[in-house]
C-alpha positions as CSV (number, residue, x, y, z in Angstrom):
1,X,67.2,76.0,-31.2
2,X,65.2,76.2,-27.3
3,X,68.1,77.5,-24.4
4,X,66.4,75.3,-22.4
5,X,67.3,76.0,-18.5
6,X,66.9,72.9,-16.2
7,X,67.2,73.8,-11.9
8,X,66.7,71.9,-8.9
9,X,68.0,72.6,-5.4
10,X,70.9,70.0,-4.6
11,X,69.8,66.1,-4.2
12,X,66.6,67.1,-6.3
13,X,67.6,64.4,-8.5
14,X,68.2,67.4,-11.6
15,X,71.5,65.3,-12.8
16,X,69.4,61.9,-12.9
17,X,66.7,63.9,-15.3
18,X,69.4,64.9,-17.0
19,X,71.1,61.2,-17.9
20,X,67.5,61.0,-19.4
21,X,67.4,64.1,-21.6
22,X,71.3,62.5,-22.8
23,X,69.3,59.5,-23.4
24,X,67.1,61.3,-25.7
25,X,70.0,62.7,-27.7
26,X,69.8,66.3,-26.1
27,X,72.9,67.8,-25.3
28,X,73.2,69.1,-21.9
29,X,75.5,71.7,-20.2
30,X,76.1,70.9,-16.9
31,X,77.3,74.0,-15.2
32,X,78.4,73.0,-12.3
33,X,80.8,71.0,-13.9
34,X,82.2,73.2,-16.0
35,X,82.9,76.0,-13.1
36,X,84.8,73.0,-11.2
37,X,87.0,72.7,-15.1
38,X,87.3,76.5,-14.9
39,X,88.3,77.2,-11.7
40,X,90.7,74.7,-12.6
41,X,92.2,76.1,-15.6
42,X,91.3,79.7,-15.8
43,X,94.0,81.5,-14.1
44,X,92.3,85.4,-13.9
45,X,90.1,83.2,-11.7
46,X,92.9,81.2,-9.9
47,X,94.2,84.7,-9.0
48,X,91.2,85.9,-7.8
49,X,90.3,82.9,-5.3
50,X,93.7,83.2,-4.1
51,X,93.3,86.6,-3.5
52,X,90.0,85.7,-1.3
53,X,91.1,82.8,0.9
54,X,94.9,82.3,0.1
55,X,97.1,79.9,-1.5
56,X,95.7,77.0,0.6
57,X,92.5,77.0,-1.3
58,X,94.3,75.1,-4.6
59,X,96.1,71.9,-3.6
60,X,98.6,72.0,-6.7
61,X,96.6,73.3,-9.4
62,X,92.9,71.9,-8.7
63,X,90.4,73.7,-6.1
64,X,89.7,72.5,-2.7
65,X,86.4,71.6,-3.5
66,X,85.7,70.4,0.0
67,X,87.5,73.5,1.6
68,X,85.8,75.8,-0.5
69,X,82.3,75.1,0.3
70,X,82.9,74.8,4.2
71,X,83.9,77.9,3.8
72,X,81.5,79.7,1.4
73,X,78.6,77.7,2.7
74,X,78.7,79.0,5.9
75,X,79.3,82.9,4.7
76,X,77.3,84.9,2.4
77,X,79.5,87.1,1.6
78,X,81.9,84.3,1.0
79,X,79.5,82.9,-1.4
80,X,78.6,85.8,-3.3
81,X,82.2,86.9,-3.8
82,X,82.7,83.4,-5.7
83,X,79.6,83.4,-8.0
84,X,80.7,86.7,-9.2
85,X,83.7,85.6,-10.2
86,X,82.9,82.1,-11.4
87,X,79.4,82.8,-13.1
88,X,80.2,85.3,-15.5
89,X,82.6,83.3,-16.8
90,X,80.2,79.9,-17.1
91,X,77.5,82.1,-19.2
92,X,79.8,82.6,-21.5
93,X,81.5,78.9,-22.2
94,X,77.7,77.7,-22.0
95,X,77.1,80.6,-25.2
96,X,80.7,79.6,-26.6
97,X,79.4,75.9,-26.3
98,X,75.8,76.1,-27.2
99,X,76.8,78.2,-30.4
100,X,78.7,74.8,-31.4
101,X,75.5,72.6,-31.5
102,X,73.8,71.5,-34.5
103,X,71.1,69.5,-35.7
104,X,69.3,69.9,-32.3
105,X,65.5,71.2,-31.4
106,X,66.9,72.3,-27.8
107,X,69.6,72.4,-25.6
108,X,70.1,72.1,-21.5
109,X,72.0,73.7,-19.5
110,X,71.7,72.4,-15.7
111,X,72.7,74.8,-12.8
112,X,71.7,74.3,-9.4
113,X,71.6,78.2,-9.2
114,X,70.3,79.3,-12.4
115,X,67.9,81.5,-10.8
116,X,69.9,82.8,-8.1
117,X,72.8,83.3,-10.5
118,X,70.5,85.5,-13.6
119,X,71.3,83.1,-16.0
120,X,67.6,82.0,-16.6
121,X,67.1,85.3,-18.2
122,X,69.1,84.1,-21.5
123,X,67.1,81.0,-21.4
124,X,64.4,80.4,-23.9
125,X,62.3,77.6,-21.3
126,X,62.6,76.5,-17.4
127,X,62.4,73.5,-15.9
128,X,62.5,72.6,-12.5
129,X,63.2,69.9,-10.4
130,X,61.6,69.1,-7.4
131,X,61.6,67.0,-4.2
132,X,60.9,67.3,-0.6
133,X,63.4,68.6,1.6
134,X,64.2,65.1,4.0
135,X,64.9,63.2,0.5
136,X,67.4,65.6,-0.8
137,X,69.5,65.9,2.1
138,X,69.5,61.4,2.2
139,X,70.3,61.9,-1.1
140,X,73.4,64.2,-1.1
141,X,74.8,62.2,2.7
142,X,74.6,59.2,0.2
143,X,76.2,60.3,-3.0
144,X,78.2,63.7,-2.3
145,X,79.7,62.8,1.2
146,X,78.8,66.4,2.7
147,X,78.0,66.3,5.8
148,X,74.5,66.9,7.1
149,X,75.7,70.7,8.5
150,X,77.3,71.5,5.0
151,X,74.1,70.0,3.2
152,X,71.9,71.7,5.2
153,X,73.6,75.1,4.8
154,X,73.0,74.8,1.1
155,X,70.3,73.9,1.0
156,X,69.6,77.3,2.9
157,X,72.0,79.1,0.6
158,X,69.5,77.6,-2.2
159,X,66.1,80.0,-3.2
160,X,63.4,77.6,-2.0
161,X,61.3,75.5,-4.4
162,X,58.2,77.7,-4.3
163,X,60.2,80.9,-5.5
164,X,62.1,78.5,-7.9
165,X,59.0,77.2,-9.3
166,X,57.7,81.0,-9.9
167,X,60.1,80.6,-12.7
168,X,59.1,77.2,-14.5
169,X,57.3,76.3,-17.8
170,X,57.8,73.0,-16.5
171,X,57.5,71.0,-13.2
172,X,59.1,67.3,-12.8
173,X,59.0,65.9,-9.2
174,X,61.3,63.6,-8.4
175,X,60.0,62.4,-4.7
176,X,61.0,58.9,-5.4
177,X,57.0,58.5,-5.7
178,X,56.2,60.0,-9.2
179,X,57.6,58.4,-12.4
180,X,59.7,60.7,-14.0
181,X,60.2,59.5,-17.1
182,X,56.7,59.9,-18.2
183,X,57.3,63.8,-17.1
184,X,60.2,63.7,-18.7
185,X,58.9,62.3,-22.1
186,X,55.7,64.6,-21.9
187,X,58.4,68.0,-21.9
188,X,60.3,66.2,-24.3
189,X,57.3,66.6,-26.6
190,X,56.7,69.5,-25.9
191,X,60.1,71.3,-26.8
192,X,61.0,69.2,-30.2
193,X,57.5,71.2,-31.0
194,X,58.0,74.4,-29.9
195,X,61.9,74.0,-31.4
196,X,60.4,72.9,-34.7
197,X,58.5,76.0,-34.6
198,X,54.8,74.1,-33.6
199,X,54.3,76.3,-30.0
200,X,52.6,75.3,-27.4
């Protein structure tokens, strides 16, 4: 079974390609969802963000989502003191979770940082995500209700498509101009192959 990793900076449209590969019967990890359930439940990390920024950063026992990345987002230090804390601990629920599947050619596991983070060096394949920079940030003011400082800040907090692509076996852009599910469908292919021990 393919660790298949699947990136794209934010408003890329990665989750959207993901609802496909779902579609397909491919399960998928979405990281950044389980770091928002971990956060949320894991208490050596609870201590440790409360450490960082103080009580106020929980309301009750979930994260401050919003508070959090106004305030990581505009710090580097911030931000790297966070994804040491939460990414270690994501690798190994995806392991813990990907060890469950069965009956599969390849798995997903969808990070908007999987570069940036190391955890595309565990990963058998990479694909990547891409759009232009004007129709992510119209995405995420429409869906994620950041505002266009936060998006913007990121997006600069993000490693640029050009380096991201330095890391792909695959390319699917998503400009809103380019079909994707053809892209999709052609990758597809491609892994149940590889996965079924054909390469290519």
């Amino acid at each position: 079974m393919l660790k298949v990793g699947i990136t794209g900076g934010i408003g890329s449209g990665k989750s959207t390609v993901c609802r496909v590969f779902r579609q397909l019967d491919i399960p998928v990890y979405h990281a950044d969802d389980r770091a928002a359930v971990l956060t949320d439940t894991r208490t050596d990390i609870r201590d440790k963000l409360i450490e960082l920024f103080g009580t106020g950063i929980y309301d009750g026992s979930k994260v401050r989502r919003g508070k959090l990345a106004g305030i990581i987002f505009n710090n580097k230090q911030a931000l790297d003191k966070v994804n040491s804390i939460v990414h270690p601990a994501v690798r190994t629920d995806f392991l813990e979770w990907a060890s469950a599947q069965r009956d599969v050619k390849y798995i997903l596991f969808e990070a908007a940082i999987l570069i940036e983070s190391g955890t595309h060096e565990i990963m058998d394949r990479i694909i990547v995500v891409i759009a232009p920079e004007k129709t992510r940030i119209s995405r995420v003011l429409g869906s994620k209700g950041y505002t266009e400082q936060i998006t913007g800040n990121i997006i600069k907090n993000q490693l640029p498509d050009k380096e991201k692509i330095k890391h792909a076996h695959y390319i699917i852009n998503n400009d809103g101009k380019n079909l994707i599910l053809p892209q999709i469908m052609e990758i597809h292919n491609k892994l149940v192959n590889i996965g079924s021990g054909r390469q290519q």
